[in-house]
N, C-alpha and C positions, 0 to 999 in steps of 0.2 A: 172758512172762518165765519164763527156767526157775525151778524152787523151790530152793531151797535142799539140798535129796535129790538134787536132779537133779547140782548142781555138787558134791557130795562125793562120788557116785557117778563122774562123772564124773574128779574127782580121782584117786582111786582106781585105776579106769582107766589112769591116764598114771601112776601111781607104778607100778602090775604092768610095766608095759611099761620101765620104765627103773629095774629094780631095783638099778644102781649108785650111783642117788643117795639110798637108803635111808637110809646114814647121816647123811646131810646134814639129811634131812627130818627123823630125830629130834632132832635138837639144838635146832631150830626149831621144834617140834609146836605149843608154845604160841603161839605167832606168825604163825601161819599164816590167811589171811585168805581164806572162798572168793567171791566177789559178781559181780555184774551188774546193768545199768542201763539204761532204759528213756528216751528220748528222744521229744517228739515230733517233727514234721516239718516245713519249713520251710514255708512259707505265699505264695502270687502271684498274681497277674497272669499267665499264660500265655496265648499262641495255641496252639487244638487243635492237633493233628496227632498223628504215631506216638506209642505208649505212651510209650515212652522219649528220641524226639527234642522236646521240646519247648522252646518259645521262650519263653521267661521275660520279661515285658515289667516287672514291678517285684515287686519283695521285698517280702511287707507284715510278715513277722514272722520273725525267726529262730528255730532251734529251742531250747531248752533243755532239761532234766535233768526228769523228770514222776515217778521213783520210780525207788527201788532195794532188792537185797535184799542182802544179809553174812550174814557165818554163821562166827567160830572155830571151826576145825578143833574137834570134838568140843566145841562151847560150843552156844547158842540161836542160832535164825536171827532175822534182825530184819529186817524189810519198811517203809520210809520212803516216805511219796508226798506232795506238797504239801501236801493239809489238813493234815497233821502238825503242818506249821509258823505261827504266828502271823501272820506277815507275807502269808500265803495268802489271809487277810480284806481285805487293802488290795491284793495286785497276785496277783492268780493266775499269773501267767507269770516271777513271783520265784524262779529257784531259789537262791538265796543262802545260807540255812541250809539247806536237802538237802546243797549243794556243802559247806559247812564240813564238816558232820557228817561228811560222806563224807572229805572230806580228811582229817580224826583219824581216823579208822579204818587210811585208806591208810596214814599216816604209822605208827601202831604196828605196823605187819604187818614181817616180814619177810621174808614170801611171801606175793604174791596170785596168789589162783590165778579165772580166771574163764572161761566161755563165750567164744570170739570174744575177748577182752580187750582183747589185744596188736594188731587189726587194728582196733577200732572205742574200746569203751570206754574205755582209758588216751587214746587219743587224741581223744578227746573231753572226756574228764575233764581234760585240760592245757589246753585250749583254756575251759572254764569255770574252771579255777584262776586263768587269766590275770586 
């Protein structure tokens, strides 16, 4: 998981490169949300064969949400992974409060800025909102 340096560095980066939306980004600094999110992987039944062609004969688990990091723009980074949460003691594969928690963060930002985001994590992260 990158650290929380990595995605303000990162940020950084893409604000040097599109110095016209400077203004925008100050009016928002305090709202500014940087994070990413760590899933694990789906679980089967497969027949071998090639790396990547394989035949999936049954699903025995789907994937969920296993930890994440945030960080406001110029505030602490904060790092969340399942023990965190209570309910971790009755279903380890619970991510129910990671997702809230995560959603009130989502919801006060008025910019999230992440790794990948827009190709993996947001969409992932709507599919566990459901």
């Amino acid at each position: 998981m990158p650290s929380c340096g990595y995605l303000l560095n990162r940020y950084k980066q893409l604000l040097s490169t599109n110095p016209e939306k400077c203004c925008i980004i100050n009016i928002v600094r305090e709202r500014i949300l940087l994070f990413d999110l760590e899933i694990t992987p789906n679980t089967g039944y497969f027949w071998p064969g090639r790396m990547y062609e394989q035949n999936i004969i049954k699903k025995t688990e789907e994937w969920y949400v296993l930890t994440f990091s945030a960080k406001w723009l110029d505030g602490r980074c904060m790092t969340r992974g399942l023990p965190d949460y209570k309910e971790f003691r009755n279903n380890k594969h619970s991510d129910k409060s990671l997702v809230k928690e995560l959603w009130k963060l989502l919801d006060k930002a008025d910019l999230v800025v992440g790794h990948n985001s827009d190709k993996f994590d947001i969409k992932k992260l709507n599919t566990r909102f459901l």
